[in-house]
Structure formats: C-alpha cells, structure tokens
Biopython code that builds the backbone (N, CA, C, O; Angstrom):
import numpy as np
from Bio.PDB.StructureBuilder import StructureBuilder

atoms = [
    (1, "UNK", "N", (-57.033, 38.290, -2.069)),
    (1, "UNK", "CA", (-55.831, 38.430, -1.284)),
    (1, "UNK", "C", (-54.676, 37.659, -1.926)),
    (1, "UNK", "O", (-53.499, 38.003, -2.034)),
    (2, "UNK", "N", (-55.167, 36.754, -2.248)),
    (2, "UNK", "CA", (-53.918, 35.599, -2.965)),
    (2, "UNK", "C", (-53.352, 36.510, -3.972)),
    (2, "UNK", "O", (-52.292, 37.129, -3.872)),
    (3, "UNK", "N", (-54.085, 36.520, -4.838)),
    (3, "UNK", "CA", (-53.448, 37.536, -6.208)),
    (3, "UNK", "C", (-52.472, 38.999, -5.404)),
    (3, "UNK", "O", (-51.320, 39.423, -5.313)),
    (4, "UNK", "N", (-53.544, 39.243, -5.066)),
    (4, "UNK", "CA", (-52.366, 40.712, -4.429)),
    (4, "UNK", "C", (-51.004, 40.490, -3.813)),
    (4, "UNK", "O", (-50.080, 41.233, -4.144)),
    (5, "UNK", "N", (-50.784, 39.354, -2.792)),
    (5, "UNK", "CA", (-50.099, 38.763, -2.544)),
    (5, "UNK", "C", (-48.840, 38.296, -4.001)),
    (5, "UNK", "O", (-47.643, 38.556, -4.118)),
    (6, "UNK", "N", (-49.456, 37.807, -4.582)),
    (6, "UNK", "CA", (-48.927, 37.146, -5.384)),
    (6, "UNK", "C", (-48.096, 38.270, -6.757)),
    (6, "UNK", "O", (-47.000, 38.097, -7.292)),
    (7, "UNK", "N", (-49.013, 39.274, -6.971)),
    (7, "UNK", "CA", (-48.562, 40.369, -7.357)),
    (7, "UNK", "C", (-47.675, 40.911, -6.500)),
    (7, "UNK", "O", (-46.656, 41.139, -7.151)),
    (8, "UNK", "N", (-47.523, 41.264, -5.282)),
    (8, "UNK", "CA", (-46.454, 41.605, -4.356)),
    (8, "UNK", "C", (-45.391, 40.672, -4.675)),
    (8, "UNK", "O", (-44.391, 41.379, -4.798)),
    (9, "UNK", "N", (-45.100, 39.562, -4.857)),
    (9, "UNK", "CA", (-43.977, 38.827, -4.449)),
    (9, "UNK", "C", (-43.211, 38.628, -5.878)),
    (9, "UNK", "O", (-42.116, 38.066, -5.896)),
    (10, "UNK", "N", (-43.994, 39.244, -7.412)),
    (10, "UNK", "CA", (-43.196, 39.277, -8.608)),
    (10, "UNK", "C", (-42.917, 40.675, -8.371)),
    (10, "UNK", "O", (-41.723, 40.891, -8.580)),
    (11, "UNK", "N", (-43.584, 41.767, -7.999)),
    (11, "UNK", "CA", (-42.950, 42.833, -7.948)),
    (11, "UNK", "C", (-41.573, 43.055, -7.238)),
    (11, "UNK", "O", (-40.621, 43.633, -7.762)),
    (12, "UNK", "N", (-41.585, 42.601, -6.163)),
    (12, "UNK", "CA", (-40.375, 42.553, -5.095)),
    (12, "UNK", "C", (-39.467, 41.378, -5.153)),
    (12, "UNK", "O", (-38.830, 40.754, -4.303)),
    (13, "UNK", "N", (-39.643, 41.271, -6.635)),
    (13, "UNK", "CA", (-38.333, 39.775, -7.023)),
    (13, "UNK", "C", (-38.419, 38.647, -5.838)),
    (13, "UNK", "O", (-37.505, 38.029, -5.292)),
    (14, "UNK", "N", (-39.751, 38.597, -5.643)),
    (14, "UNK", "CA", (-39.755, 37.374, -4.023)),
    (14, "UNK", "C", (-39.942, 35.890, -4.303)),
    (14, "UNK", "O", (-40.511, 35.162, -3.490)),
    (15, "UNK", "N", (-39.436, 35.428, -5.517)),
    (15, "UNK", "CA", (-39.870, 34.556, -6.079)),
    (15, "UNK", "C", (-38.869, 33.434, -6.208)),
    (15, "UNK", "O", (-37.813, 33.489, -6.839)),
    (16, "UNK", "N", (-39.355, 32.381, -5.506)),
    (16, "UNK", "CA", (-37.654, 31.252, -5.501)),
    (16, "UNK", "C", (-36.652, 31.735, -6.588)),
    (16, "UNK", "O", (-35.562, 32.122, -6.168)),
    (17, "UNK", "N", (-36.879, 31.766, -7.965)),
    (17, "UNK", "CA", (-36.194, 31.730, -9.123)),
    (17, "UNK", "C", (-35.537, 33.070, -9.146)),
    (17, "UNK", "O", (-34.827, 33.314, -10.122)),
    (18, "UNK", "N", (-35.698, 34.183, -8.000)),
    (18, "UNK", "CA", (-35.417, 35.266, -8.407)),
    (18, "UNK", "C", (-34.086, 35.139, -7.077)),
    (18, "UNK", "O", (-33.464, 36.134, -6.702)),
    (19, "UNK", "N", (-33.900, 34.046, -6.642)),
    (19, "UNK", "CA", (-32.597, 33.890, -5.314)),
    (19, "UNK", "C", (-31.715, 32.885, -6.072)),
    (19, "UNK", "O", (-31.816, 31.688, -6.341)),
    (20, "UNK", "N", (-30.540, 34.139, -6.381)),
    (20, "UNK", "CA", (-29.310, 33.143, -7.070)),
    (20, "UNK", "C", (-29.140, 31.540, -6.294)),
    (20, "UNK", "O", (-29.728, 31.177, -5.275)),
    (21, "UNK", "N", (-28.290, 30.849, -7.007)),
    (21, "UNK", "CA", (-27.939, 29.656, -6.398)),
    (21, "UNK", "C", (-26.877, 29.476, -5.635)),
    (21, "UNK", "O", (-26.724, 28.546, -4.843)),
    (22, "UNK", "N", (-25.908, 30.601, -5.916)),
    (22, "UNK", "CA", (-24.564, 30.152, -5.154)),
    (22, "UNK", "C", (-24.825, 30.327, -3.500)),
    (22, "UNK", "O", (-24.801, 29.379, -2.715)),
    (23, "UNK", "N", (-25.118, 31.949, -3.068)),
    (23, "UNK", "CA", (-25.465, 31.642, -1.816)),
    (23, "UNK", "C", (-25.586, 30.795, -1.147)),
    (23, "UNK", "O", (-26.471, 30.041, -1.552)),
    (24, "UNK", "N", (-24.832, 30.283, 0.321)),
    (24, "UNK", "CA", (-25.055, 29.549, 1.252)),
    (24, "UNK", "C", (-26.343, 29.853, 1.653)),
    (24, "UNK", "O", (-26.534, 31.053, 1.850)),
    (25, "UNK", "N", (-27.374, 29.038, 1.848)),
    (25, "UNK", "CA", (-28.700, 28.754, 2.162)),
    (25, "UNK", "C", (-29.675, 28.885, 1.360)),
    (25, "UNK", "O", (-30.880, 28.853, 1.609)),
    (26, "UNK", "N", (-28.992, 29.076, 0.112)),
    (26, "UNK", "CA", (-30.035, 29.688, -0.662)),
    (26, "UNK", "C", (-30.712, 28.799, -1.159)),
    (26, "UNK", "O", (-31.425, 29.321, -2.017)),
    (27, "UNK", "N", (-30.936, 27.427, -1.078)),
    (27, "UNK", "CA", (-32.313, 26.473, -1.107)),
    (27, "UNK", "C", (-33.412, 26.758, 0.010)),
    (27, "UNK", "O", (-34.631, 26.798, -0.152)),
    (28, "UNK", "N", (-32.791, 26.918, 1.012)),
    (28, "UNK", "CA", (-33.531, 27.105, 2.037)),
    (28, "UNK", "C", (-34.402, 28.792, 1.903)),
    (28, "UNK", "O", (-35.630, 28.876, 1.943)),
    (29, "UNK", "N", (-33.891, 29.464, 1.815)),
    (29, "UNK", "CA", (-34.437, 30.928, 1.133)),
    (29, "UNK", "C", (-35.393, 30.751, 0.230)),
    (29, "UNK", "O", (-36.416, 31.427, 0.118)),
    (30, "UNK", "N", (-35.022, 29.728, -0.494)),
    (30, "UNK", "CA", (-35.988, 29.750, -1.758)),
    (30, "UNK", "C", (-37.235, 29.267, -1.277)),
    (30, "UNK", "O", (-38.328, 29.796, -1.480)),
    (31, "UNK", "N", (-36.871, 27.601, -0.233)),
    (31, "UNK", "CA", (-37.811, 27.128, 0.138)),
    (31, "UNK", "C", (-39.257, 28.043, 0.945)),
    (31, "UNK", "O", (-40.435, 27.863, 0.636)),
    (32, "UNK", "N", (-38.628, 29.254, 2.278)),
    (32, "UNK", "CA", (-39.231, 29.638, 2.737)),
    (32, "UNK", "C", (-39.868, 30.979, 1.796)),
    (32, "UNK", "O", (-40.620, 31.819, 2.289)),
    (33, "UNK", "N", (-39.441, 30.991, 0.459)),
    (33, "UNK", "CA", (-39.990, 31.960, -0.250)),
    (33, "UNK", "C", (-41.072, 30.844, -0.978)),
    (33, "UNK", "O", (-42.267, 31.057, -0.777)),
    (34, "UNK", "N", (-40.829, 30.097, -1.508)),
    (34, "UNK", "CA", (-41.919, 29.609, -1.808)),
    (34, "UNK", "C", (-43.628, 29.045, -0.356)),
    (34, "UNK", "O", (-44.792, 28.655, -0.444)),
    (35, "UNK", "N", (-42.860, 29.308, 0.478)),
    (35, "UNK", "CA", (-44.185, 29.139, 1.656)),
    (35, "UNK", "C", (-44.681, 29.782, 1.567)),
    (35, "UNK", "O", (-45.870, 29.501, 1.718)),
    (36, "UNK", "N", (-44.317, 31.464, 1.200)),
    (36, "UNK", "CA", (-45.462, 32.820, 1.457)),
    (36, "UNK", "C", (-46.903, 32.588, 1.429)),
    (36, "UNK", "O", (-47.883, 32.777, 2.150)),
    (37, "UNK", "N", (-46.403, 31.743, -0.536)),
    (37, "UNK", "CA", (-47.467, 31.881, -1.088)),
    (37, "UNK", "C", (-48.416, 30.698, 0.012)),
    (37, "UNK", "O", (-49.575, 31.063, 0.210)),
    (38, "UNK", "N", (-48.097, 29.684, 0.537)),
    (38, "UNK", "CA", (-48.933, 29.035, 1.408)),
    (38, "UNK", "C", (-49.638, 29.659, 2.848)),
    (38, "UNK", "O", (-50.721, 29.536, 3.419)),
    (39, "UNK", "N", (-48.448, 30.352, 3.065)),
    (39, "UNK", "CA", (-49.449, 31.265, 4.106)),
    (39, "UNK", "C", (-50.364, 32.433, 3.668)),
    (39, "UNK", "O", (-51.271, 32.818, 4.406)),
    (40, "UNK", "N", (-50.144, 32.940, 2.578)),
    (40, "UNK", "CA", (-51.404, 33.390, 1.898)),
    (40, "UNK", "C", (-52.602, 32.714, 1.666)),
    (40, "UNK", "O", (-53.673, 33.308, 1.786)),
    (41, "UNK", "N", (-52.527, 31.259, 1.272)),
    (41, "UNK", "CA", (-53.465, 30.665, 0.947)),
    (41, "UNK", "C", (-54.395, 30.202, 2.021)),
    (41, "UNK", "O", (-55.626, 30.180, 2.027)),
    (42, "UNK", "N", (-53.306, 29.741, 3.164)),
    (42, "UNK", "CA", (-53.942, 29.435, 4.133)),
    (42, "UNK", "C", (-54.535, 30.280, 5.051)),
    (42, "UNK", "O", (-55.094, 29.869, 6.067)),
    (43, "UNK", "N", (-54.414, 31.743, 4.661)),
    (43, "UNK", "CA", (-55.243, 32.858, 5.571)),
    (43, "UNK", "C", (-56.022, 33.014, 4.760)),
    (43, "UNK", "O", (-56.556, 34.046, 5.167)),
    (44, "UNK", "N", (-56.525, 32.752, 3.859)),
    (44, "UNK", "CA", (-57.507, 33.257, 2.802)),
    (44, "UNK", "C", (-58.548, 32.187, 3.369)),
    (44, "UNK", "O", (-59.734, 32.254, 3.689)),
    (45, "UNK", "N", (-57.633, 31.215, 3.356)),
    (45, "UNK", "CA", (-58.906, 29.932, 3.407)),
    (45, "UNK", "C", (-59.472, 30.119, 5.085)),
    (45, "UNK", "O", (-60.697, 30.229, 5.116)),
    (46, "UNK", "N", (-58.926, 30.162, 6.215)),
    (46, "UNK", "CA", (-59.595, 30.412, 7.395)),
    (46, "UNK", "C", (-60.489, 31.294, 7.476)),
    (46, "UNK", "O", (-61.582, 31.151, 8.025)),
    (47, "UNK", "N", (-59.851, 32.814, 6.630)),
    (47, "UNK", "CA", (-60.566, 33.847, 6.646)),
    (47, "UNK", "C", (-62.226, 33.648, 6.152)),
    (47, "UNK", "O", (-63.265, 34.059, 6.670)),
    (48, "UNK", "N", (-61.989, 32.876, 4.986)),
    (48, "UNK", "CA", (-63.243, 32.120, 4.264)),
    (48, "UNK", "C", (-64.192, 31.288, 5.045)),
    (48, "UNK", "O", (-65.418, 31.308, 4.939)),
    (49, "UNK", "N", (-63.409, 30.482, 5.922)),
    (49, "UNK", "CA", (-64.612, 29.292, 6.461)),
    (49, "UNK", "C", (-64.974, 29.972, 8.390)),
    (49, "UNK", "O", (-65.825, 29.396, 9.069)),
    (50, "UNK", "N", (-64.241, 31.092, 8.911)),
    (50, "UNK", "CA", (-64.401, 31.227, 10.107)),
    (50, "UNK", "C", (-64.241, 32.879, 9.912)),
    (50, "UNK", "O", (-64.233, 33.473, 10.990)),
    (51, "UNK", "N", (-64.124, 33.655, 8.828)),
    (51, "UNK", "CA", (-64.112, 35.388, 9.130)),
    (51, "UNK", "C", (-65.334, 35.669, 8.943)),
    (51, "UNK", "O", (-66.240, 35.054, 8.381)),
    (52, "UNK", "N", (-65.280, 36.799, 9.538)),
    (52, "UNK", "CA", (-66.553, 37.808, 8.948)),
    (52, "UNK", "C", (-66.692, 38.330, 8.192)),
    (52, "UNK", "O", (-66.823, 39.520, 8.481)),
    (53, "UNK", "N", (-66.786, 38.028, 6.756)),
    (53, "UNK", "CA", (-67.179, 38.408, 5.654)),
    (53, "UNK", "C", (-68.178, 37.431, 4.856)),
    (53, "UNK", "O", (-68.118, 36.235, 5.144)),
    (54, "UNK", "N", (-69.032, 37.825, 3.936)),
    (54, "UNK", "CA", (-69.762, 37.160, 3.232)),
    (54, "UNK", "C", (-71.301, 37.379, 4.503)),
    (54, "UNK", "O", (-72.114, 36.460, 4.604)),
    (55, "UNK", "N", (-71.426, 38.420, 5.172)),
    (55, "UNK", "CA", (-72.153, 38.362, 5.864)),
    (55, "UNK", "C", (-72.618, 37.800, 7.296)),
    (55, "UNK", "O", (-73.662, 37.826, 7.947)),
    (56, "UNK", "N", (-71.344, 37.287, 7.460)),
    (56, "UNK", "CA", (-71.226, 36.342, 8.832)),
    (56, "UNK", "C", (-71.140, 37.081, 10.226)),
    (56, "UNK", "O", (-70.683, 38.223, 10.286)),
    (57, "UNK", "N", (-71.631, 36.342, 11.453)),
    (57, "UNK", "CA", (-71.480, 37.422, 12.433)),
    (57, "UNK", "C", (-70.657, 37.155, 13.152)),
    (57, "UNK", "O", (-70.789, 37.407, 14.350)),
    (58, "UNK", "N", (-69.690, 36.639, 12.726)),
    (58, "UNK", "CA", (-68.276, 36.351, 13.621)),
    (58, "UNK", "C", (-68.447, 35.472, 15.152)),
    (58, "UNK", "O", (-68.034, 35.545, 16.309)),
    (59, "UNK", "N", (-68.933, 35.005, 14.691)),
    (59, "UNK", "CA", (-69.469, 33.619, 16.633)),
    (59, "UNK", "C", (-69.157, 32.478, 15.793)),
    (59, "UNK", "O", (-70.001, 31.611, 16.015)),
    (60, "UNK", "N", (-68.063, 31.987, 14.668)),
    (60, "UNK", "CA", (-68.008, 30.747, 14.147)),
    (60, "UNK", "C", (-67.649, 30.203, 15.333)),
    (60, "UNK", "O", (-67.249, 30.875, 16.283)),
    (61, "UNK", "N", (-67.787, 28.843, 15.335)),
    (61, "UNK", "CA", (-67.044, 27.653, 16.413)),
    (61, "UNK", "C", (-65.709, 26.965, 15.453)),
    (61, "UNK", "O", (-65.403, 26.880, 14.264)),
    (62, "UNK", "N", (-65.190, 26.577, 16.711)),
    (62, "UNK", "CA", (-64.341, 25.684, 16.108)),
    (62, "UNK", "C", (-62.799, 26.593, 15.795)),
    (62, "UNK", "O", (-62.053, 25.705, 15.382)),
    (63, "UNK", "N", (-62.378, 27.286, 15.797)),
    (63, "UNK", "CA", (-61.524, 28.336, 16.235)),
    (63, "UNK", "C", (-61.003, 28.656, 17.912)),
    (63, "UNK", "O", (-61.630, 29.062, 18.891)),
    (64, "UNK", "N", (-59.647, 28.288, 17.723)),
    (64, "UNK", "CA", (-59.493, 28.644, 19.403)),
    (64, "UNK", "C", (-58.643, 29.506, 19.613)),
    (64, "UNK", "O", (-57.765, 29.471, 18.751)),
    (65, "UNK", "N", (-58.448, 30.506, 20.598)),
    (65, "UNK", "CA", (-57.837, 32.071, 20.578)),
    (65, "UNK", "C", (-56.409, 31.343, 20.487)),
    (65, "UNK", "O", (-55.813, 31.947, 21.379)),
    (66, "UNK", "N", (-55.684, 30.616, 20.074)),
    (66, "UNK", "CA", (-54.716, 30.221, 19.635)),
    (66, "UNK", "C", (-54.272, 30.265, 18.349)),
    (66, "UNK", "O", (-53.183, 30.618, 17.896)),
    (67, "UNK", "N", (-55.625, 29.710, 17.622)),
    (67, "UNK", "CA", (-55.598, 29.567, 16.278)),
    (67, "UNK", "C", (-55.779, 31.059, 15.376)),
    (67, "UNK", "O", (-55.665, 31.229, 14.162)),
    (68, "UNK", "N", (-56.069, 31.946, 16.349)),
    (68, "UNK", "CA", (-56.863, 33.194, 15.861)),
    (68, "UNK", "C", (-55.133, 33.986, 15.942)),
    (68, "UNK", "O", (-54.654, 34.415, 14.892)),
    (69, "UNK", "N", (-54.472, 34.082, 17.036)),
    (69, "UNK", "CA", (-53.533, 34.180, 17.521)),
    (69, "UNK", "C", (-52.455, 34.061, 16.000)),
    (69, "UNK", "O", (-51.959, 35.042, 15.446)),
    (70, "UNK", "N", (-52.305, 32.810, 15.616)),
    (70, "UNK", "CA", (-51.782, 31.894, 14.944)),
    (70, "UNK", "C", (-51.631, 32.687, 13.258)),
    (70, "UNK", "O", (-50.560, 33.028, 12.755)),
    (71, "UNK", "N", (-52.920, 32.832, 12.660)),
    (71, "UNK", "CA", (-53.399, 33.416, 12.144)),
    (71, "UNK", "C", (-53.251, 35.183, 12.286)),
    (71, "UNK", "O", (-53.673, 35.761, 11.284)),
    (72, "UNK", "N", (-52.917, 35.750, 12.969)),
    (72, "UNK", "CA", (-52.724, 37.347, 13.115)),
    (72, "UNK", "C", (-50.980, 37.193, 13.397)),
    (72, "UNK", "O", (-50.413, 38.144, 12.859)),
    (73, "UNK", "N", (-50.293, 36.531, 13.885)),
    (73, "UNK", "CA", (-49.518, 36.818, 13.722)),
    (73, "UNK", "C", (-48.548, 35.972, 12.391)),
    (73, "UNK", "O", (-47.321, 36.078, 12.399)),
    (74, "UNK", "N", (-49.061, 35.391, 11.616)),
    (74, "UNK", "CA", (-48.605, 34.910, 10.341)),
    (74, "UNK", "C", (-48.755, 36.242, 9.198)),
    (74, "UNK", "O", (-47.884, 36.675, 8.444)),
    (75, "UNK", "N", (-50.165, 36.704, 9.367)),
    (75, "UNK", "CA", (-50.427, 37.354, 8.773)),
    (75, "UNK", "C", (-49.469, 38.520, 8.982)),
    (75, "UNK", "O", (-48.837, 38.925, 8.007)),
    (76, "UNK", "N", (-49.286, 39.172, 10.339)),
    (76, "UNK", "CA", (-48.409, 40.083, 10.484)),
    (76, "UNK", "C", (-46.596, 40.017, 9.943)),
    (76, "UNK", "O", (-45.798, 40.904, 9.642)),
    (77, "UNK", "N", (-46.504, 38.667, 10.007)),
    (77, "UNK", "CA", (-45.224, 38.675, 9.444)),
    (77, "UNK", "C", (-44.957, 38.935, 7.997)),
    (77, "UNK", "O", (-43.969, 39.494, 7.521)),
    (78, "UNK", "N", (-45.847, 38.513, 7.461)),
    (78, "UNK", "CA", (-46.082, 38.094, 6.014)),
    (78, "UNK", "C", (-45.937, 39.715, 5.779)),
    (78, "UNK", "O", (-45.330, 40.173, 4.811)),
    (79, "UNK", "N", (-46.602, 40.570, 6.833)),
    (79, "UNK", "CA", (-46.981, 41.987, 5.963)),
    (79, "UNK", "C", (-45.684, 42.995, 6.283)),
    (79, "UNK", "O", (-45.368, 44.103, 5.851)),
    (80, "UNK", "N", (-45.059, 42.032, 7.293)),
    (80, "UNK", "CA", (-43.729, 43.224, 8.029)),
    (80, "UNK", "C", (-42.815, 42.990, 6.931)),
    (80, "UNK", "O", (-42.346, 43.908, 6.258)),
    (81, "UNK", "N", (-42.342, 40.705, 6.590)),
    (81, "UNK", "CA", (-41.427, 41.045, 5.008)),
    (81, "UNK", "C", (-41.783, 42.131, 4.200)),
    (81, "UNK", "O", (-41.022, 43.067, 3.956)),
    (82, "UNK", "N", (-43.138, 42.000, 3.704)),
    (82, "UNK", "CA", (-43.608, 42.576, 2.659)),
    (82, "UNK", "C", (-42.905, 44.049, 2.188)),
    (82, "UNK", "O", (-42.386, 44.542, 1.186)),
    (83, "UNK", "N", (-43.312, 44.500, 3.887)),
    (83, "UNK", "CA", (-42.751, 46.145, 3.514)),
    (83, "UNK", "C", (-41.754, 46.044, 3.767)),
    (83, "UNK", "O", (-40.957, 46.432, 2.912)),
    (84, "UNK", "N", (-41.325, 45.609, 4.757)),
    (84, "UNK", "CA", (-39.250, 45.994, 4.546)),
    (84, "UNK", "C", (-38.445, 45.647, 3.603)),
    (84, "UNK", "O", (-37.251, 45.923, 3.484)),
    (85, "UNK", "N", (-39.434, 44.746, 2.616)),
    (85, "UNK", "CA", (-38.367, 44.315, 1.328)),
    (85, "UNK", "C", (-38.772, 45.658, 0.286)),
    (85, "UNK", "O", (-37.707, 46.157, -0.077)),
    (86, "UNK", "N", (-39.740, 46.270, -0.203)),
    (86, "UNK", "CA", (-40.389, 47.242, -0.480)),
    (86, "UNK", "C", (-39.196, 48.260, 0.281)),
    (86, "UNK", "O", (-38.415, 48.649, -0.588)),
    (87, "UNK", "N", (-38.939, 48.645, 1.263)),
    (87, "UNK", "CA", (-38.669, 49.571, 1.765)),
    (87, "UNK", "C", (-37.098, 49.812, 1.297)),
    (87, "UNK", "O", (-36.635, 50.891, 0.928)),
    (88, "UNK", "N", (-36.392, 48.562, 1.399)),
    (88, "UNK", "CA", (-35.154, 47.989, 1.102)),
    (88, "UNK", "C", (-35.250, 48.374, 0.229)),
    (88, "UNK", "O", (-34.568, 49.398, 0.194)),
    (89, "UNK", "N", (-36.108, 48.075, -1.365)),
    (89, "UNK", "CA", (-36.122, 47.792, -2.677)),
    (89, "UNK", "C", (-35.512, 49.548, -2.975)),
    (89, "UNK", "O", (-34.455, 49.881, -3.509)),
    (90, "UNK", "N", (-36.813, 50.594, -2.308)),
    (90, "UNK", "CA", (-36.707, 51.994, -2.791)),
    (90, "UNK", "C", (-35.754, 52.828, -2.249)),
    (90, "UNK", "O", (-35.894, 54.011, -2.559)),
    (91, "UNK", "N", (-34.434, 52.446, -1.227)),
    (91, "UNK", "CA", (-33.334, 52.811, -1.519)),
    (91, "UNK", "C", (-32.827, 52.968, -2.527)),
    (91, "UNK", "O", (-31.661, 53.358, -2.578)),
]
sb = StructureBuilder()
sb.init_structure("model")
sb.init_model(0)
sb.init_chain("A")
sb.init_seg("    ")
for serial, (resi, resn, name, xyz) in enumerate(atoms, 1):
    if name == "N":
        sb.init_residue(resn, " ", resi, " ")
    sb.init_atom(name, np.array(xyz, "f"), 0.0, 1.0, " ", f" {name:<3s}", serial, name[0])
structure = sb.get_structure()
C-alpha cells in the first residue's frame, strides 16, 4: 500500500517540492502533503497488527469502534484527495 500510495503522490505532483514557494500557505500545504505519506504508513501498520489479513479472523482486541472509525475515515480521505486531484489533473 505504501508504495502505491507513494507512486500516486509522484504521479499527481503531490510532493512538498512539487508546491511552489510563493503561495500564501504554501509551507503549510507542503507540510500537510508531506503527512499523506504518514497516514499511509500508519494504515498499513494498524492494518498489519489488527486487520484481517495474513490469515487472521478479525476478533483482534485492543481496537475500539473509534479507532476503527478513525482509521476508515483517514483512509477515506486520503482516497477522495487522491481522485479529485487525478480528476483535476485529466482536465
């Protein structure tokens, strides 16, 4: 996921270095462009120690419908930029 991710965000110029400097906010732009990649990482890694994959039957503990919550909708944002910059791009 990371890589794909990560391939997404050089394709779609999403990359701090790819947000001029003059812009007003544009540290801050950069900053929250450089988080993606942390909320990628950090859904990879939950997905890893509490998803169902690798054979698991999904009853981990230690997860609370908050955190699950938390997690689906990060993920969802991450995927709504994704395409509307994509979508933007193929105008």
């Amino acid at each position: 996921m990371l890589e794909l991710v990560k391939a997404t965000r050089v394709e779609l110029k999403l990359l701090p270095d790819d947000v001029p400097n003059a812009p007003k906010g544009a540290e801050t732009i950069k900053r929250v462009l450089s988080n993606l990649a942390t909320v990628a990482q950090g859904l990879a890694e939950l997905r890893g120690l509490y998803g169902t994959g690798h054979g698991r039957d999904g009853k981990a503990k230690g997860v609370k419908p908050r955190h699950a919550r938390l997690a689906v909708f990060a993920a969802s944002a991450l995927a709504v930029f994704l395409f509307e910059t994509h979508k933007e791009a193929s105008q």
